[in-house]
TIMI-2910 file (N, C-alpha, C, CB; in pm, 1 decimal, decimal comma, always signed):
<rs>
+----------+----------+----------+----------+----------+----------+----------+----------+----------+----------+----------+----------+------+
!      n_x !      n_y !      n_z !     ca_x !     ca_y !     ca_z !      c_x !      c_y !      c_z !     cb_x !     cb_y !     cb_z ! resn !
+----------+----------+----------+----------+----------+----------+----------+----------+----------+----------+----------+----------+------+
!   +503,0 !  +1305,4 !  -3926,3 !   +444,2 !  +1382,5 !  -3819,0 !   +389,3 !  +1511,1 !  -3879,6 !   +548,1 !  +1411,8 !  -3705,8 !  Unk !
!   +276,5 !  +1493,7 !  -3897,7 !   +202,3 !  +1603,4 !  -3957,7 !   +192,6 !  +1720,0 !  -3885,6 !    +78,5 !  +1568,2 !  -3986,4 !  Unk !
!   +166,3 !  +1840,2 !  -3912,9 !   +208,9 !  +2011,7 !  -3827,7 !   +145,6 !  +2023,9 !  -3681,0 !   +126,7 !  +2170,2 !  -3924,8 !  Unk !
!    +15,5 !  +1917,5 !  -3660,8 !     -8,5 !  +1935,1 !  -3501,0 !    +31,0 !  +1864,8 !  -3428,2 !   -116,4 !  +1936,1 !  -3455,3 !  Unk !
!   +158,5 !  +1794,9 !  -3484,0 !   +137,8 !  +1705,3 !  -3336,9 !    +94,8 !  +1553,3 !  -3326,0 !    +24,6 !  +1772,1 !  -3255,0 !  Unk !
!    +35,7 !  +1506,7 !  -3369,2 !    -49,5 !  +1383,7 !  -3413,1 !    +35,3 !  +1313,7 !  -3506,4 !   -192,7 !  +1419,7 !  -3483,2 !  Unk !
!    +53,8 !  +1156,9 !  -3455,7 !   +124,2 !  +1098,2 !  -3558,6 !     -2,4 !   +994,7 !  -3601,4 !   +280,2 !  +1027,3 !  -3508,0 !  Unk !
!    +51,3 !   +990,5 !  -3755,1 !    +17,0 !   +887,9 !  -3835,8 !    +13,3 !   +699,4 !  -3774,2 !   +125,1 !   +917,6 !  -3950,3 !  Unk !
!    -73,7 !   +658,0 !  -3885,3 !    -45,5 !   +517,1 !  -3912,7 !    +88,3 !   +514,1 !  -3931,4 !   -116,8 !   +457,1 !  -4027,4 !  Unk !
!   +104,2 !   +610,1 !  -4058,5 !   +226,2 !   +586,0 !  -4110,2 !   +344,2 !   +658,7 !  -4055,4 !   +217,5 !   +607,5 !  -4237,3 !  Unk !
!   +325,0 !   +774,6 !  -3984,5 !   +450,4 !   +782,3 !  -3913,6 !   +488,8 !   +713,7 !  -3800,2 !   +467,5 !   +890,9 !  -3882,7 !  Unk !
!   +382,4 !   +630,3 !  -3741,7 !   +395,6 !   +527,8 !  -3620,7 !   +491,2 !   +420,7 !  -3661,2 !   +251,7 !   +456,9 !  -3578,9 !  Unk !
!   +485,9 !   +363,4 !  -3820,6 !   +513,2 !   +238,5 !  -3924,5 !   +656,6 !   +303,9 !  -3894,4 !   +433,5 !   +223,8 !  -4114,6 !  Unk !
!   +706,3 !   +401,9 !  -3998,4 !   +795,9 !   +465,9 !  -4013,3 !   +904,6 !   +435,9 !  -3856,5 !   +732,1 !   +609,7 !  -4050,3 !  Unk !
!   +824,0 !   +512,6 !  -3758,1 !   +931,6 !   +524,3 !  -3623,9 !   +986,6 !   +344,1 !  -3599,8 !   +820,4 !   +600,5 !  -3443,9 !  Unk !
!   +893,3 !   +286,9 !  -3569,4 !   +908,4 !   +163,5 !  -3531,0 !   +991,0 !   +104,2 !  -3624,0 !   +792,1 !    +98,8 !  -3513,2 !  Unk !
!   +959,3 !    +91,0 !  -3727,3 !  +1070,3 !    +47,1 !  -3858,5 !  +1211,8 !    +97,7 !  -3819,4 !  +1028,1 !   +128,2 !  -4023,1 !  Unk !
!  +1224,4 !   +264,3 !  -3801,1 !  +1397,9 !   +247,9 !  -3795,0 !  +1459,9 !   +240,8 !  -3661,4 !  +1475,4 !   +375,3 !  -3862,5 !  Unk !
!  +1302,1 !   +233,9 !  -3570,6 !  +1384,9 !   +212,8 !  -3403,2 !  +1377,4 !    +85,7 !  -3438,9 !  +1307,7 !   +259,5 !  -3226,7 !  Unk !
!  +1388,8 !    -37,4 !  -3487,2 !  +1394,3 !   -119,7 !  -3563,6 !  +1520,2 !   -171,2 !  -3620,3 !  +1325,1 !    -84,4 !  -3635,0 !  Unk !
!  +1556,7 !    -67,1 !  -3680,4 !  +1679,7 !     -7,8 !  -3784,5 !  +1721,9 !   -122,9 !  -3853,1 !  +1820,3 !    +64,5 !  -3709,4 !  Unk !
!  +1594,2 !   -132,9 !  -3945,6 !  +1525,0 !   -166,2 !  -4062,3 !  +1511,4 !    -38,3 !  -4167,5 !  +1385,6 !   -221,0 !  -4017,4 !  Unk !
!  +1554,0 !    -90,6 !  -4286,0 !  +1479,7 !    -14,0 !  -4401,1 !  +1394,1 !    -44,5 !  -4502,2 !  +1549,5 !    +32,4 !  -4463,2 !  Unk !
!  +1333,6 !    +42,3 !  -4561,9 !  +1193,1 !    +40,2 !  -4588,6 !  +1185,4 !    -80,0 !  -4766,6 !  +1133,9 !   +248,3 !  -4605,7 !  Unk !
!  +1371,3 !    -94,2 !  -4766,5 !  +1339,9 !   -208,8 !  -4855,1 !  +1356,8 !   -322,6 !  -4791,2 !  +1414,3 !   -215,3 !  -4972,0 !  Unk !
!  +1417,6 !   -363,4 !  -4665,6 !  +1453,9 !   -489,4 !  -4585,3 !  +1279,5 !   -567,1 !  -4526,0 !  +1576,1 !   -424,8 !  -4427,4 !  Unk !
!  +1186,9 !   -406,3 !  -4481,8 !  +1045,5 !   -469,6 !  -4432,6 !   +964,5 !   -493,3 !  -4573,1 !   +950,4 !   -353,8 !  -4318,3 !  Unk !
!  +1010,1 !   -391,6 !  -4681,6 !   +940,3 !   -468,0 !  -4760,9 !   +970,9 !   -611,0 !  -4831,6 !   +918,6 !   -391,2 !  -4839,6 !  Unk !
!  +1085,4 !   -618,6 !  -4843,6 !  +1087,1 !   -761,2 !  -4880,2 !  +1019,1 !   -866,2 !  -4790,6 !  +1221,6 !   -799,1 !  -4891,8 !  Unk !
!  +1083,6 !   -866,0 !  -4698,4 !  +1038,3 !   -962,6 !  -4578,4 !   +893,8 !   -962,8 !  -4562,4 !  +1099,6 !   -920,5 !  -4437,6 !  Unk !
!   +779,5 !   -842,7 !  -4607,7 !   +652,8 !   -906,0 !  -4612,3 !   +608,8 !   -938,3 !  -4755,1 !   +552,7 !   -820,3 !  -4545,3 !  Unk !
!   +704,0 !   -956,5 !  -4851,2 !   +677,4 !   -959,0 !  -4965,3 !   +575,7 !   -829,9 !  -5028,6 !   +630,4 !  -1088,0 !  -4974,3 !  Unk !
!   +596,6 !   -702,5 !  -5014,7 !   +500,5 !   -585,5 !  -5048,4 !   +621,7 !   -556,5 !  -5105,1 !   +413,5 !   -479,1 !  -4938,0 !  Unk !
!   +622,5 !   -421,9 !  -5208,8 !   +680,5 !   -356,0 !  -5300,3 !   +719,6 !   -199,0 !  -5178,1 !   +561,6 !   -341,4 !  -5456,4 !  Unk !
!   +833,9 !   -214,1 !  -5205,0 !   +923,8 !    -76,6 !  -5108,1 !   +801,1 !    +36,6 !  -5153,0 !  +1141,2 !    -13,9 !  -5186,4 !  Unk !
!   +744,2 !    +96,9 !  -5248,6 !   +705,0 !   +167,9 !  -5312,0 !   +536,0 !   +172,2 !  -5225,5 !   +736,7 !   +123,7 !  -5463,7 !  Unk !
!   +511,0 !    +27,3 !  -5213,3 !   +377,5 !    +34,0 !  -5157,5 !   +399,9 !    +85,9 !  -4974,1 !   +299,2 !   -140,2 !  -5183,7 !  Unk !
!   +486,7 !    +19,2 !  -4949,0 !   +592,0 !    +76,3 !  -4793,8 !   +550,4 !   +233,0 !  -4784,4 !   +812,9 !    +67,4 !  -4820,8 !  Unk !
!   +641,5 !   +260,1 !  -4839,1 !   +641,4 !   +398,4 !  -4856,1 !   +513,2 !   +475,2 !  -4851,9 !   +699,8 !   +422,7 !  -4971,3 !  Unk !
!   +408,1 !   +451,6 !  -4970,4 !   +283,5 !   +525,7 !  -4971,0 !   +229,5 !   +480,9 !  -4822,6 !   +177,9 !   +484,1 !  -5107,3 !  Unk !
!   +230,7 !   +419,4 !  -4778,9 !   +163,2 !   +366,8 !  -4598,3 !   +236,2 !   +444,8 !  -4546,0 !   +183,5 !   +197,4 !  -4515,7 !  Unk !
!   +339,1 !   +483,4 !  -4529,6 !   +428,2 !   +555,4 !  -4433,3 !   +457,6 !   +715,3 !  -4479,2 !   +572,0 !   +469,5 !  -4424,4 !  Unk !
!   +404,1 !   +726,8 !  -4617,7 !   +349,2 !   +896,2 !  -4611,2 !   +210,1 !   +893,3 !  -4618,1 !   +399,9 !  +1001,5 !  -4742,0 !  Unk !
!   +107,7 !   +814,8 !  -4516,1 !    -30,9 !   +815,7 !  -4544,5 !    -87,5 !   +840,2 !  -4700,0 !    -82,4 !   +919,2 !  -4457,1 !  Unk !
!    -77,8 !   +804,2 !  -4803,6 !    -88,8 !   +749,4 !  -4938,9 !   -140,7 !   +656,7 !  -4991,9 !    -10,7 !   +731,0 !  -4976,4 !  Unk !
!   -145,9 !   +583,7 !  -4893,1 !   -200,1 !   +453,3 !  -4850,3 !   -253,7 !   +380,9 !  -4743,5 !   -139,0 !   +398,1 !  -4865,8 !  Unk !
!   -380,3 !   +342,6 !  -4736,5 !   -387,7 !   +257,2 !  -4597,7 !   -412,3 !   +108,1 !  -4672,8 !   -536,6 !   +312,5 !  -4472,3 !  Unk !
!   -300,5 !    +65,9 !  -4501,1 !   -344,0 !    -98,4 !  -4544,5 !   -456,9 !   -173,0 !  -4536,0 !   -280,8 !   -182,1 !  -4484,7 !  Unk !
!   -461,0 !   -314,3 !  -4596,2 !   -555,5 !   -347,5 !  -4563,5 !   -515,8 !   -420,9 !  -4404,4 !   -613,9 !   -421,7 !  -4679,1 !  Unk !
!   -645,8 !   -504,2 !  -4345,3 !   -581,2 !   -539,6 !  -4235,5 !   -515,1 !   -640,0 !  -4211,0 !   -639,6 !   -538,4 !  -4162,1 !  Unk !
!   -502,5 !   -730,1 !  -4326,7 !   -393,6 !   -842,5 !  -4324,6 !   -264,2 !   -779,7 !  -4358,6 !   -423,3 !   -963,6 !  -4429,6 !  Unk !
!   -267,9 !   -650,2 !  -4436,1 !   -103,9 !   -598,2 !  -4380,5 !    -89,9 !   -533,8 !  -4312,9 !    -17,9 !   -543,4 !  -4442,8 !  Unk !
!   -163,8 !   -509,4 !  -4203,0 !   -138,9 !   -456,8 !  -4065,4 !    -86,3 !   -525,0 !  -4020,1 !   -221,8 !   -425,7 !  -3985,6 !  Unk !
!   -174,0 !   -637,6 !  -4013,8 !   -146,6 !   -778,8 !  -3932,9 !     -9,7 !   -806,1 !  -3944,1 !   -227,1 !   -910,6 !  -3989,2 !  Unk !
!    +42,3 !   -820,1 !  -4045,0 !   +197,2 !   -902,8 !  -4143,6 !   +293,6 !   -746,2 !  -4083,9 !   +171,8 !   -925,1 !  -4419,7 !  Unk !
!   +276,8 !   -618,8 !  -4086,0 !   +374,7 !   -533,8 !  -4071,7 !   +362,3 !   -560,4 !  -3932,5 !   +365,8 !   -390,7 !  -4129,7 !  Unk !
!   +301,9 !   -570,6 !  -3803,3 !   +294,8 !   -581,3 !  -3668,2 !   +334,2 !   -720,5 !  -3618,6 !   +163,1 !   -545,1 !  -3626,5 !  Unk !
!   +383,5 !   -840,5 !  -3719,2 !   +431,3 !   -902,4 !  -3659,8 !   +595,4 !   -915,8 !  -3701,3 !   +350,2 !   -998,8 !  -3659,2 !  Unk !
!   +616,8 !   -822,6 !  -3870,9 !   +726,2 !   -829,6 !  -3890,9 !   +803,3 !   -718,1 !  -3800,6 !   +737,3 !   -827,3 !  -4025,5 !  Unk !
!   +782,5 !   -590,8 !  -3721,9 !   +762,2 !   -532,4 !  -3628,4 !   +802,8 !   -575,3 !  -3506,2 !   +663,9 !   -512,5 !  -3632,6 !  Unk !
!   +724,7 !   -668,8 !  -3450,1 !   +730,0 !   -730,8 !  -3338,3 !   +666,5 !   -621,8 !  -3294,5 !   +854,2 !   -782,2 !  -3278,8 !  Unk !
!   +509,5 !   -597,0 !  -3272,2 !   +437,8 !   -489,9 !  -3225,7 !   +340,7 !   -514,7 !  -3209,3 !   +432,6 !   -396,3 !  -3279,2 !  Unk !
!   +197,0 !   -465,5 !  -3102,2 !    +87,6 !   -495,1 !  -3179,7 !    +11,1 !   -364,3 !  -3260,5 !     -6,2 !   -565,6 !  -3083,4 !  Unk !
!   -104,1 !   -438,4 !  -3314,3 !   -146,3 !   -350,0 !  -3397,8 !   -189,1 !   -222,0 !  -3334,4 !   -242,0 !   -405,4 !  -3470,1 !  Unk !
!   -217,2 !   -216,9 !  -3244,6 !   -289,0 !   -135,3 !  -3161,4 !   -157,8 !     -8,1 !  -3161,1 !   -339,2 !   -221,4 !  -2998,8 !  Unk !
!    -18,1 !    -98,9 !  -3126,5 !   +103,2 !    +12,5 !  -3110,3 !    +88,3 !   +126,4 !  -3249,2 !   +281,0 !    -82,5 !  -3116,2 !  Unk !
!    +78,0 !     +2,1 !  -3301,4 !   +119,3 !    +68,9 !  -3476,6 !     +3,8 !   +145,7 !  -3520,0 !   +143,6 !    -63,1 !  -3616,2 !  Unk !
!   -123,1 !   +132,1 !  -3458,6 !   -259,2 !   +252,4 !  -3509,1 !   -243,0 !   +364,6 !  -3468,7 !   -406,7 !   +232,7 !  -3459,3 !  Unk !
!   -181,4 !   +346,5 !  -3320,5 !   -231,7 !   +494,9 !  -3224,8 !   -103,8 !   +497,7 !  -3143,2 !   -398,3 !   +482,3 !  -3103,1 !  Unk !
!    -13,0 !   +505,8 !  -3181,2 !   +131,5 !   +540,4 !  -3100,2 !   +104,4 !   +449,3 !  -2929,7 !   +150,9 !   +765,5 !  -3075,1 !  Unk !
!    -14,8 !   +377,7 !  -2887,7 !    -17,6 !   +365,3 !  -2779,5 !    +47,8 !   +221,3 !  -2714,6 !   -140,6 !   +393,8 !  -2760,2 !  Unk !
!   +138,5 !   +247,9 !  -2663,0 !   +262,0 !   +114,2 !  -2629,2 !   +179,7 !     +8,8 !  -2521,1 !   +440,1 !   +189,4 !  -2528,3 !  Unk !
!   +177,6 !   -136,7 !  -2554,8 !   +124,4 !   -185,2 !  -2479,1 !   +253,9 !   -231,9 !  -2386,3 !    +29,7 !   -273,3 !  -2537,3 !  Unk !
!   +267,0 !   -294,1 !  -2224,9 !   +353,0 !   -348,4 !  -2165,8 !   +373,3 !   -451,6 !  -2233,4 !   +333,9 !   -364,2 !  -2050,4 !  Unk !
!   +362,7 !   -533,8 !  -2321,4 !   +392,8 !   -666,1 !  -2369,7 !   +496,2 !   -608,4 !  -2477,3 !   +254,7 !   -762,2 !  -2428,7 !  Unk !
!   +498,1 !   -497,1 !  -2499,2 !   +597,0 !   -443,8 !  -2648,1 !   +712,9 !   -382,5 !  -2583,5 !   +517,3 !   -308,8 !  -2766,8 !  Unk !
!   +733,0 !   -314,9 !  -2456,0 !   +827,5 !   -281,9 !  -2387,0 !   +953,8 !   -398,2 !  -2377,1 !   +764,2 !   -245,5 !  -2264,8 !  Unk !
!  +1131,6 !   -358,9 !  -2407,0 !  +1196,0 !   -449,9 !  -2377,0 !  +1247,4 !   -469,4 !  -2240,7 !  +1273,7 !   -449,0 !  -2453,7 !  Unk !
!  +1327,0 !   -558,2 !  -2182,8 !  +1344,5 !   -536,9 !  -2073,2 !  +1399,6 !   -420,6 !  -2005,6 !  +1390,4 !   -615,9 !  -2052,5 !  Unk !
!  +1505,9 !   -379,6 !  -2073,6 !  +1557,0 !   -239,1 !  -2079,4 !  +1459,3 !   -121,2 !  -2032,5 !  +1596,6 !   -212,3 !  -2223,2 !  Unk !
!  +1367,0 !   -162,9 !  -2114,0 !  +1279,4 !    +28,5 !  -2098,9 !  +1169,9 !    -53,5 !  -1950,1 !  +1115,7 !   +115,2 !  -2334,7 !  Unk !
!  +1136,5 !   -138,8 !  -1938,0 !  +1083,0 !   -181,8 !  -1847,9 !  +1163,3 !   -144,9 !  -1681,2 !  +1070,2 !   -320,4 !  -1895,6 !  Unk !
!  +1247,3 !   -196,0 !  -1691,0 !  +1343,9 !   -122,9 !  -1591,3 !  +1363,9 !    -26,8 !  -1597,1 !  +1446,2 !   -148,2 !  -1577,2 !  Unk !
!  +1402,4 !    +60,1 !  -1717,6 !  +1396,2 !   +206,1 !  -1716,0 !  +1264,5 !   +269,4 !  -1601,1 !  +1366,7 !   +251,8 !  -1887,1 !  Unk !
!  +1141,6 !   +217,7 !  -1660,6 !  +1035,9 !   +285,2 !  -1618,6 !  +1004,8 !   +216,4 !  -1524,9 !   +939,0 !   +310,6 !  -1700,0 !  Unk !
!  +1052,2 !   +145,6 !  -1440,9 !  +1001,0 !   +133,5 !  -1278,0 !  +1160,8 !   +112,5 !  -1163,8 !   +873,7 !    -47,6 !  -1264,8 !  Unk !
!  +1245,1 !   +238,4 !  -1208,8 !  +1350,3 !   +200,8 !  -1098,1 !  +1326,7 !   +309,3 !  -1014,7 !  +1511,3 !   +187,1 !  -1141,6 !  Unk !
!  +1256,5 !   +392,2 !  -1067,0 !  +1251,4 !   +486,5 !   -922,1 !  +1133,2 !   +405,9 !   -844,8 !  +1201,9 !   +681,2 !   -949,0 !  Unk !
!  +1085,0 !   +323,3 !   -867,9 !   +939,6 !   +296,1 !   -795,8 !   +951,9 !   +151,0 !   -669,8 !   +809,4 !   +247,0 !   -948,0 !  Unk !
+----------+----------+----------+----------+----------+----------+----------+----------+----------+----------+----------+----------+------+
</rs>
């Protein structure tokens, strides 16, 4: 989270990964990428290409869209926060 406010690709990667609670050698193995290459994506160091967007958003369980721009689609919500956000309604 860079000083204004604005999150990253990679701090989006980052959050989701340990709300996840996953670490950054467990996602890298599992997409077969190097922890090291992880890492540079998740201190912006790196951008992926879009087949490892693709591969981190499904190892994720996210879509890409979550993981570009912090913006949550209803299909990524669990049931939990879904109920959360419509019991007063």
């Amino acid at each position: 989270m860079k000083g204004c406010g604005i999150m990253t690709l990679g701090d989006n990667i980052r959050a989701i990964r340990k709300e996840r609670k996953l670490t950054q050698e467990e996602l890298a193995k599992n997409m077969g990428i190097s922890r090291t290459y992880l890492s540079d994506i998740e201190n912006s160091r790196k951008n992926p290409s879009s087949k490892t967007l693709e591969s981190l958003s499904e190892k994720l369980n996210t879509s890409t869209i979550y993981l570009m721009n912090g913006i949550q689609q209803f299909k990524n919500y669990t049931d939990d926060e879904i109920k959360e956000k419509f019991k007063d309604n």
